[in-house]
GUDRENSE-110295 format. One record per residue: x, y, z of N, C-alpha, C in turn; residue in one letter. Coordinates in pm, whole numbers, always signed. Each point is the difference from the previous one (the first is absolute). Layout:
N
- X | Y | Z | X | Y | Z | X | Y | Z | A;
...
! end
This chain:
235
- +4787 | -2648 | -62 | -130 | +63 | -15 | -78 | -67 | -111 | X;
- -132 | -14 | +27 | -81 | -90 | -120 | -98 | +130 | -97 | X;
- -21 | -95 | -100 | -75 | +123 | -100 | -72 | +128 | +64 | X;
- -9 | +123 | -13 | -65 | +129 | +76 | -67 | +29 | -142 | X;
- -140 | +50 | +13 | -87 | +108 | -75 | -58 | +106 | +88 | X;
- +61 | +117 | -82 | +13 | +118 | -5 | -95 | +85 | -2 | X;
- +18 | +118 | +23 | -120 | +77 | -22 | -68 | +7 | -101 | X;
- +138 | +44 | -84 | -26 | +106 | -167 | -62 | -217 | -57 | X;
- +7 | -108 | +25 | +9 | -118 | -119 | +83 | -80 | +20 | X;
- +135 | +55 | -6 | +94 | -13 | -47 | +87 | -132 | +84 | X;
- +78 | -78 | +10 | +3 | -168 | +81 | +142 | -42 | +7 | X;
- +43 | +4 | +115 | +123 | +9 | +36 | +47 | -115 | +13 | X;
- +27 | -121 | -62 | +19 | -168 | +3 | +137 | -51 | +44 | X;
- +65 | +121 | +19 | +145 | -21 | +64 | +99 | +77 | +59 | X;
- +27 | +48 | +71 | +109 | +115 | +78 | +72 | -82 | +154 | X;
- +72 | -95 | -63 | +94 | -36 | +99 | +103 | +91 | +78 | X;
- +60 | +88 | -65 | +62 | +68 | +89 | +46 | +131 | -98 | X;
- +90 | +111 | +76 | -67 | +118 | -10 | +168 | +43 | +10 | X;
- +77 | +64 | -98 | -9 | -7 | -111 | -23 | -71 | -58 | X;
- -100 | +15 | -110 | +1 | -124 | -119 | +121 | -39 | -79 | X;
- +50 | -87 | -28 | +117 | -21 | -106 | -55 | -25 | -132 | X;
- -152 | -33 | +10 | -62 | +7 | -192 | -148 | +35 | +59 | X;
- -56 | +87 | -50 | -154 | +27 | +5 | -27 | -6 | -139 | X;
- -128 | -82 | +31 | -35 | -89 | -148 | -181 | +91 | -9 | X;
- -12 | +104 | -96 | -185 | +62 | -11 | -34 | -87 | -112 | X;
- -129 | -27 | +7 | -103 | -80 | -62 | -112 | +155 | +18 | X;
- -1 | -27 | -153 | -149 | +119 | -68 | -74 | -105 | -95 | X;
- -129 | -6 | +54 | -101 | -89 | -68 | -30 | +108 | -178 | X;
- -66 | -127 | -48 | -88 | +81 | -113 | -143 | +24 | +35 | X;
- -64 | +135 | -167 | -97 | -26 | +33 | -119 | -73 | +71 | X;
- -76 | +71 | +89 | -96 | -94 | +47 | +0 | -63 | +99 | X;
- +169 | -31 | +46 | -5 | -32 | +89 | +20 | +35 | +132 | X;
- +81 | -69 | +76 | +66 | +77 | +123 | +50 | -54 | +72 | X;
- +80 | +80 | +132 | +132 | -73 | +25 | +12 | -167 | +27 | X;
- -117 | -28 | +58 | -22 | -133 | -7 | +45 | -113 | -83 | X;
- -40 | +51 | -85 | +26 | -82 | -147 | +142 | -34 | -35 | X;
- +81 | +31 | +55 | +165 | +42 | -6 | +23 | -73 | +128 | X;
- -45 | -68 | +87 | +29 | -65 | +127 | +73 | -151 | -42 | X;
- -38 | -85 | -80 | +8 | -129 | +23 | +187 | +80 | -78 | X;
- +12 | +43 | -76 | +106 | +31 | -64 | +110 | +49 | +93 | X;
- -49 | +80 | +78 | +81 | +65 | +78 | +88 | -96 | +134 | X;
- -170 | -102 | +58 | +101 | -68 | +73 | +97 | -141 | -56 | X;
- +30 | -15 | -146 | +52 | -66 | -58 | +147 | +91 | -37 | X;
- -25 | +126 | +34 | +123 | +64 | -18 | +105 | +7 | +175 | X;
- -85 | +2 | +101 | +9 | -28 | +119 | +79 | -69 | +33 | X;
- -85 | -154 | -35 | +74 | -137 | -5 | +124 | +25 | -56 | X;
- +49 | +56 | -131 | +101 | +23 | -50 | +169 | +57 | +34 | X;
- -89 | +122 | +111 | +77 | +84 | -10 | -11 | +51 | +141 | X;
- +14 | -97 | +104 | -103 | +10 | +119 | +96 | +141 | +65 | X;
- +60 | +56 | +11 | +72 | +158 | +42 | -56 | +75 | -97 | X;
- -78 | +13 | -53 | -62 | +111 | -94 | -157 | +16 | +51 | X;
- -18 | +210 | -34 | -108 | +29 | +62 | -95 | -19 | -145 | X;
- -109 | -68 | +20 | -68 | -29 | -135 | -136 | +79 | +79 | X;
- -57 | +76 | -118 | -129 | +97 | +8 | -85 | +13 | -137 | X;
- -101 | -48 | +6 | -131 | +18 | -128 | -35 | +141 | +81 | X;
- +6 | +41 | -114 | -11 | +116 | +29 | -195 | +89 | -84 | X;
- -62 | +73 | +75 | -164 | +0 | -114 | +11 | +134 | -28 | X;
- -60 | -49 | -130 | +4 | +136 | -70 | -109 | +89 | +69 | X;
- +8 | +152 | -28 | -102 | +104 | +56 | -90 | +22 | -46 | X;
- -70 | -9 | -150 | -85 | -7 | -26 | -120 | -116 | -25 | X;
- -125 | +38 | +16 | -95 | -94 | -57 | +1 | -29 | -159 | X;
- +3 | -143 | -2 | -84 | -26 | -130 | -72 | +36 | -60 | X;
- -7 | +74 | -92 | -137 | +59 | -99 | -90 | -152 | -66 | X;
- +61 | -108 | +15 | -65 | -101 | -81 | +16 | -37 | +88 | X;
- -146 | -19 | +112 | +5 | -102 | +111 | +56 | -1 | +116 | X;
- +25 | -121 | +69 | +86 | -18 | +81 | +134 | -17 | +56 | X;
- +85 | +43 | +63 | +151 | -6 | -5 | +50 | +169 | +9 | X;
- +120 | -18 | -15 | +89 | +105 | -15 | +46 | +31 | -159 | X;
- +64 | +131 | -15 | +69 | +65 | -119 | +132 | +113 | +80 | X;
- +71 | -16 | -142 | +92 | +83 | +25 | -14 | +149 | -72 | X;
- -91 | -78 | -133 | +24 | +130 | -95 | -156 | -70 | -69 | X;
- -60 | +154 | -59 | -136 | -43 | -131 | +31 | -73 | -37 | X;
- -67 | -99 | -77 | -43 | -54 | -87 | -56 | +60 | -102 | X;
- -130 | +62 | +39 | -114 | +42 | -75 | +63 | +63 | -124 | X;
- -46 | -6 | -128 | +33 | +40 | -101 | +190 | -21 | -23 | X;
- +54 | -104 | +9 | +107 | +67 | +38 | +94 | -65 | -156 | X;
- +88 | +70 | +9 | +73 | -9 | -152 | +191 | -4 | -22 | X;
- +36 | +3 | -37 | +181 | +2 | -38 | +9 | +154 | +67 | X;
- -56 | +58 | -67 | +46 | +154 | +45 | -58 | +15 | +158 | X;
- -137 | -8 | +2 | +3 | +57 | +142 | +20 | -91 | +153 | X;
- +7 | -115 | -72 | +108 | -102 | +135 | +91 | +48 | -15 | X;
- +109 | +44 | -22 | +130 | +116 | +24 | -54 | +75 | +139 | X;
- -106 | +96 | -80 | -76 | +94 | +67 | -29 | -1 | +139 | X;
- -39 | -136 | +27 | -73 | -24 | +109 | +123 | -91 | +96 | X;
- +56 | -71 | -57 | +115 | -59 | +77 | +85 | +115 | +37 | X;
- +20 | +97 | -24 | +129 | +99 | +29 | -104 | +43 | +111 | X;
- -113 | +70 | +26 | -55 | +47 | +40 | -34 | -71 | +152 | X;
- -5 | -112 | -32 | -12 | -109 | +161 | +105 | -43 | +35 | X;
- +156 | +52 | -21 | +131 | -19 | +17 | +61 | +56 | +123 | X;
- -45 | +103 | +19 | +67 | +74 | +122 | -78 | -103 | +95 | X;
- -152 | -16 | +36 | -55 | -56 | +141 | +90 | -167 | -18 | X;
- +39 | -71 | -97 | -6 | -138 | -17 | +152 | +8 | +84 | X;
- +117 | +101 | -109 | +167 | +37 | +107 | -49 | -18 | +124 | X;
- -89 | +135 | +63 | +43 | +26 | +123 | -72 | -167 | +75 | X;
- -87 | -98 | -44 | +16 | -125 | +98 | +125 | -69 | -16 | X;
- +18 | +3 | -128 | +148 | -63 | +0 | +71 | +69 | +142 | X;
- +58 | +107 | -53 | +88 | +66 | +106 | -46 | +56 | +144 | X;
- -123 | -29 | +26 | -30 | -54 | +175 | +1 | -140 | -30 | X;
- -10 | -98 | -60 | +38 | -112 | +86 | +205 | -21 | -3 | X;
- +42 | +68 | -73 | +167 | +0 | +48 | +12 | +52 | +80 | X;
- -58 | +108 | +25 | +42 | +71 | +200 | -40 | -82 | +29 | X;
- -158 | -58 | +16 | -14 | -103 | +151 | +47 | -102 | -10 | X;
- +66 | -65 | -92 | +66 | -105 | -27 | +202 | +60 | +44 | X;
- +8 | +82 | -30 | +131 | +52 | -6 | +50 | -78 | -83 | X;
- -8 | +3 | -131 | +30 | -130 | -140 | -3 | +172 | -143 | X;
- +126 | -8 | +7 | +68 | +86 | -140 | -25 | -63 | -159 | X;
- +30 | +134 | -44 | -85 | -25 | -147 | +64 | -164 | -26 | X;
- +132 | -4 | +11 | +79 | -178 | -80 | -58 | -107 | +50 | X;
- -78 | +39 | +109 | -26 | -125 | +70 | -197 | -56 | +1 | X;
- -41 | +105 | -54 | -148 | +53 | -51 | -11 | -86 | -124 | X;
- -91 | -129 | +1 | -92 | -64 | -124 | -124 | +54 | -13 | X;
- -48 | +43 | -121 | -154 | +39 | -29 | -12 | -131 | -120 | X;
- -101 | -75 | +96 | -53 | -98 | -128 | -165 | +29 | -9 | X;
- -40 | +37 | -106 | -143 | +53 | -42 | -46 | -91 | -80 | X;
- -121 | -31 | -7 | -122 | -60 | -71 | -82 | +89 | -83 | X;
- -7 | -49 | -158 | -52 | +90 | -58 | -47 | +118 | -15 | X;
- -68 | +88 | +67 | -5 | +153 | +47 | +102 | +22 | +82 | X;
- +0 | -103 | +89 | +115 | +42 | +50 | +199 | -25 | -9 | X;
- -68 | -48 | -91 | +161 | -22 | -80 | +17 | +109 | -124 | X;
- -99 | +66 | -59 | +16 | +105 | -50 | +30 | +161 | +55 | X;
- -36 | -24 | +108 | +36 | +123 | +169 | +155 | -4 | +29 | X;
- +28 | -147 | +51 | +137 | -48 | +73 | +106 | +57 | -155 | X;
- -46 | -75 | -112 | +78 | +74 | -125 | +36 | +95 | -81 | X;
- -84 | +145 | +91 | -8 | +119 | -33 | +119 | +20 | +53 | X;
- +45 | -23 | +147 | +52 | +71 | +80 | +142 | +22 | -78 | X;
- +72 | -139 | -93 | +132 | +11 | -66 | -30 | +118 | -79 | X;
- -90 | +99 | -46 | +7 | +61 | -68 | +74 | +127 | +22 | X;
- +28 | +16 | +126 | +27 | +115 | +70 | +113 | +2 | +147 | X;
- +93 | +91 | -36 | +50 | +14 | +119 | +33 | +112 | +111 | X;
- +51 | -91 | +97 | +25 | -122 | +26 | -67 | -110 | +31 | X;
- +44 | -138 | -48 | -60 | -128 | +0 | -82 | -7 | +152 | X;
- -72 | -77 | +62 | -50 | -33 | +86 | -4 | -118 | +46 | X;
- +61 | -73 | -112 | +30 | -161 | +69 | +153 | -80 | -34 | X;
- +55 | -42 | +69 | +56 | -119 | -148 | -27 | -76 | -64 | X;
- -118 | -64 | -21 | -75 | -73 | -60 | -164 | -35 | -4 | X;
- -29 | +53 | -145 | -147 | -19 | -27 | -28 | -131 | -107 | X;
- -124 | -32 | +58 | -50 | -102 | -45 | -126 | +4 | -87 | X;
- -52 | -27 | -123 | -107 | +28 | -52 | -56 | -176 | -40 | X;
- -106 | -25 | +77 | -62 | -95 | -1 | -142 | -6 | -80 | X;
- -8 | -53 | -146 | -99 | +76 | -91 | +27 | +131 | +28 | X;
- +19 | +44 | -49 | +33 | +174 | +18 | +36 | +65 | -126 | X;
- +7 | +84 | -45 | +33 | +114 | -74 | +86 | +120 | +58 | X;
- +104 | +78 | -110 | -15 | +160 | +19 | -115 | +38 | -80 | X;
- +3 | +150 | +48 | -89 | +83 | -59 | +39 | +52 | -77 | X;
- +135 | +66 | +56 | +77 | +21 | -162 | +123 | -19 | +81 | X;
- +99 | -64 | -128 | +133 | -22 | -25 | +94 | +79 | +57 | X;
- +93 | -51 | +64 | +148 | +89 | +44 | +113 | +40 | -114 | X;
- +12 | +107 | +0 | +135 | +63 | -91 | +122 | -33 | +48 | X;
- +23 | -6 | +142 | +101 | -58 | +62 | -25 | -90 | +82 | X;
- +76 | -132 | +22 | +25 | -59 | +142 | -10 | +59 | +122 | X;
- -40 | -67 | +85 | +42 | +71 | +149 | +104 | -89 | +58 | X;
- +104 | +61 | +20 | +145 | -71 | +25 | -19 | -108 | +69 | X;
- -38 | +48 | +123 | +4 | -126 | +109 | -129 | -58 | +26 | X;
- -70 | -46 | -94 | -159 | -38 | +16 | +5 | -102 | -72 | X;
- +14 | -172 | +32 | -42 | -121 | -98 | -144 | -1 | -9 | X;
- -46 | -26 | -120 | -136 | -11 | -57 | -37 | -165 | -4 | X;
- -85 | -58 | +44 | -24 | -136 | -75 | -149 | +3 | -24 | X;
- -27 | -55 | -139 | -173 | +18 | -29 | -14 | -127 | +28 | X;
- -81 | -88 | +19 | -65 | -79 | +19 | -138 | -9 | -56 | X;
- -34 | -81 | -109 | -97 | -19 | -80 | -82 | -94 | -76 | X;
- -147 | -15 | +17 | -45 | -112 | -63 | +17 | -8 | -172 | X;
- +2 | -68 | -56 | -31 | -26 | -113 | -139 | +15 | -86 | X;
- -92 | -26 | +120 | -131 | -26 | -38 | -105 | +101 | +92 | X;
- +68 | +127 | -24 | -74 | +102 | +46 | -75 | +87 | -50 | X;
- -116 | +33 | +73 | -126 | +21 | -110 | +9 | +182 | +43 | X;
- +38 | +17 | +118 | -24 | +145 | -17 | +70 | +21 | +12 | X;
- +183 | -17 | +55 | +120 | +131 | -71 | +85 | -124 | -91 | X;
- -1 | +1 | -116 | +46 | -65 | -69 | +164 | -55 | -6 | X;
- +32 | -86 | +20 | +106 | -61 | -3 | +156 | +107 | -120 | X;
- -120 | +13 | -101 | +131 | +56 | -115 | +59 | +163 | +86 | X;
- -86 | +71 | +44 | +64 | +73 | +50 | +78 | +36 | +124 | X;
- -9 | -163 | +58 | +153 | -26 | +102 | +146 | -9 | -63 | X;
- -49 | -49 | -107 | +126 | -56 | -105 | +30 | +130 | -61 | X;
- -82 | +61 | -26 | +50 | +128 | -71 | +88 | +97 | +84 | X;
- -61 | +13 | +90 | +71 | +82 | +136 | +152 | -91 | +48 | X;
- -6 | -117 | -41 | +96 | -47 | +66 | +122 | +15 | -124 | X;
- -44 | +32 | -107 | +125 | +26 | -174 | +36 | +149 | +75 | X;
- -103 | +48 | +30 | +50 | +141 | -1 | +73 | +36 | +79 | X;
- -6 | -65 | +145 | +74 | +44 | +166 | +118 | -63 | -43 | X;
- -6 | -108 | -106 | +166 | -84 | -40 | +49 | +94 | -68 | X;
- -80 | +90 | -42 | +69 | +65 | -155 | +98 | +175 | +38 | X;
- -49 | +17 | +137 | +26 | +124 | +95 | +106 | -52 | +79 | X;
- +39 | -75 | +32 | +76 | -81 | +100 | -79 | -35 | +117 | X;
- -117 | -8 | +35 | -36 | -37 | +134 | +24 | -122 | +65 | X;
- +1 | +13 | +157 | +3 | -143 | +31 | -119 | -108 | +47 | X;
- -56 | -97 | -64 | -109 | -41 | -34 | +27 | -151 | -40 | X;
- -106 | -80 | +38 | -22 | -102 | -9 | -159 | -48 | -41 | X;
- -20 | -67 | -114 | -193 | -30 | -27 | +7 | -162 | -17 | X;
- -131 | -18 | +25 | -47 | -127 | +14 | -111 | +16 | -73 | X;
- -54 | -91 | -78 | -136 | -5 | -82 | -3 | -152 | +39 | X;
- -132 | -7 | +28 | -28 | -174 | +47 | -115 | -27 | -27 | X;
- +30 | -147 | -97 | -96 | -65 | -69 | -168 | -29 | +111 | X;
- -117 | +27 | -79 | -128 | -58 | +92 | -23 | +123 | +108 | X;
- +71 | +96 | +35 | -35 | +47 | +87 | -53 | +167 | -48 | X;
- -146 | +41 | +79 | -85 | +106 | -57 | +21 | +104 | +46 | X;
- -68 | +78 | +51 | +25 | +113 | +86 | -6 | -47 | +152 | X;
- +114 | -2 | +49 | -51 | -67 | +164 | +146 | -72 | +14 | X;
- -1 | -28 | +125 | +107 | -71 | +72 | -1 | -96 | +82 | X;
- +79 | -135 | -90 | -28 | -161 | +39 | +156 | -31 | +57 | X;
- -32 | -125 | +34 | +147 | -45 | +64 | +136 | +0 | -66 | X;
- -41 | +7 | -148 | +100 | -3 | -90 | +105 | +166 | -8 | X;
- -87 | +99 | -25 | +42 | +102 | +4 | +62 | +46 | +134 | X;
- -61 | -64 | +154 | +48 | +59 | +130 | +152 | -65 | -10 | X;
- +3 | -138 | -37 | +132 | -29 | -24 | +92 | +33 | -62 | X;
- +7 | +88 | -97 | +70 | +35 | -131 | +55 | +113 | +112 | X;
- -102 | +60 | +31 | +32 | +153 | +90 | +112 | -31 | +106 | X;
- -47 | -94 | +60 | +112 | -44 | +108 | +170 | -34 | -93 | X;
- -39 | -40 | -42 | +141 | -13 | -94 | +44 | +101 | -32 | X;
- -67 | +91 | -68 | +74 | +127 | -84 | +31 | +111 | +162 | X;
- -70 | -31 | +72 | +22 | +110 | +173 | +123 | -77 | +16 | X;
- +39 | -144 | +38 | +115 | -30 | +58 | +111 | -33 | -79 | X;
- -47 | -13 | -143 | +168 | -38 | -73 | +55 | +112 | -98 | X;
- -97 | +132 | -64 | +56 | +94 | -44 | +87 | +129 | +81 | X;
- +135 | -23 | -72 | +69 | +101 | +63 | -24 | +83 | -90 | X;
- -35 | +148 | +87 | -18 | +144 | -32 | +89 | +59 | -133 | X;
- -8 | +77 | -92 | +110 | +18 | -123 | +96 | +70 | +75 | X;
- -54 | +148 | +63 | +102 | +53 | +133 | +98 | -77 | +37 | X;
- -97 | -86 | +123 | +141 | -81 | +106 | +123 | -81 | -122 | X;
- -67 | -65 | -120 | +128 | -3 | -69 | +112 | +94 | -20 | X;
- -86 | +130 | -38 | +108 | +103 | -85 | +97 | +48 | +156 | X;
- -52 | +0 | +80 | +10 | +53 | +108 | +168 | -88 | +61 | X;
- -55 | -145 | -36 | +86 | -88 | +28 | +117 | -5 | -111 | X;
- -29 | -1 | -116 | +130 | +21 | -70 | +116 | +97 | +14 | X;
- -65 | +134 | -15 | +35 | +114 | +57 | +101 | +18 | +165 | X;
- -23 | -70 | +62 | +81 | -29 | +114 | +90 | -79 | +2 | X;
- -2 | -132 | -101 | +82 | -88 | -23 | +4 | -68 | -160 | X;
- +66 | +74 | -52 | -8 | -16 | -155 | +31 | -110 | -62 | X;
- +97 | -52 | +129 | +96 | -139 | -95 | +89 | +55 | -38 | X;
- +136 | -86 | -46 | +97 | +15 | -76 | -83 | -34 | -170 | X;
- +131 | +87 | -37 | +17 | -29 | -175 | -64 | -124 | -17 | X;
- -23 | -71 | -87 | +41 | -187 | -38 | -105 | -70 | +77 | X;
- -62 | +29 | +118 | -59 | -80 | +100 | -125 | -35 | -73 | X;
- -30 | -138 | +2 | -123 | -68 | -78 | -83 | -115 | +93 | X;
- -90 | +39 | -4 | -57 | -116 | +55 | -49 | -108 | -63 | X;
- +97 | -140 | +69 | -6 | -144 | -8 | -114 | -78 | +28 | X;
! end
């Protein structure tokens, strides 16, 4: 099946077959819309060609212009982005969790990779359980606010410019001391030259950290079943 647009926006760039074995959501940022999340998506395609990949559009209009939103802007601050992200949480789940029914693709097998607004959405969801994915992705992105705990079975990887003018680089790094400092499982990238936005450099990094990080779980998971003897070292 070739790319489908949707009623609600929203752009279906891949559903080879049914169950999915990885359904991969793409949530644009501000302003934009699902569109904007296309060239990305079918680079995840190419990748991962048995995976259902979906840009998915946000429901609201832009208050500044043209495009899509997930959440205000207007006036908006530390405290009441909390406010407003918790508040656009339930409609953002339930697309998540209709595209796993129509996908038939379970929370472990569920990627949310988000773009700035929408990597601050996709990164709410660890806040709460149960998880909704096994793995979120924050691409320029932020939390809104910080996790007290890990979510067991949820790898995190931020992905981040260096030279970003509107969500600042230091507070990927900061988030990333802290998810180390809780035990989470997480992986960050900060990369030289690159602003708010997504170039070839960063799509590649992503592909790497999707196909060569093993989960902290499937380790513990794996020791736990097979511990080794006493003495056993690896050569």
């Amino acid at each position: 099946m070739g790319e489908q647009w949707l009623d609600d926006g929203s752009v279906v760039i891949a559903r080879p077959v049914n169950p999915a074995p990885q359904l991969m959501l793409l949530f644009h940022g501000l302003g934009a819309d699902a569109d904007d999340l296309v060239p990305l998506g079918r680079r995840l395609a190419q990748a991962y060609p048995q995976a259902s990949v979906v840009s998915v559009q946000a429901p609201q209009h832009c208050e500044f212009g043209a495009g899509r939103q997930w959440f205000s802007v207007r006036d908006v601050d530390d405290a009441n982005r909390v406010q407003r992200v918790a508040a656009a949480l339930p409609a953002f789940s339930e697309q998540v969790r209709r595209w796993q029914r129509e996908c038939g693709a379970g929370v472990a097998q569920t990627a949310l990779i988000g773009f700035s607004q929408g990597a601050i959405m996709a990164l709410h969801t660890t806040l709460h359980e149960p998880a909704l994915s096994g793995r979120v992705v924050a691409l320029s992105g932020r939390f809104a606010e910080l996790p007290q705990r890990p979510a067991p079975r949820t790898t995190l990887h931020l992905l981040h410019g260096m030279r970003d003018a509107v969500i600042p680089a230091a507070l990927a790094h900061a988030a990333a001391e802290h998810l180390v400092a809780i035990g989470a499982d997480i992986t960050a990238d900060l990369l030289p030259g690159l602003g708010h936005g997504i170039d070839d450099a960063i799509v590649e990094r992503l592909l790497e950290r999707l196909s060569t990080h093993v989960p902290a779980h499937t380790w513990r998971e794996a020791l736990a079943s097979d511990p080794g003897q006493p003495g056993d070292a690896l050569h």
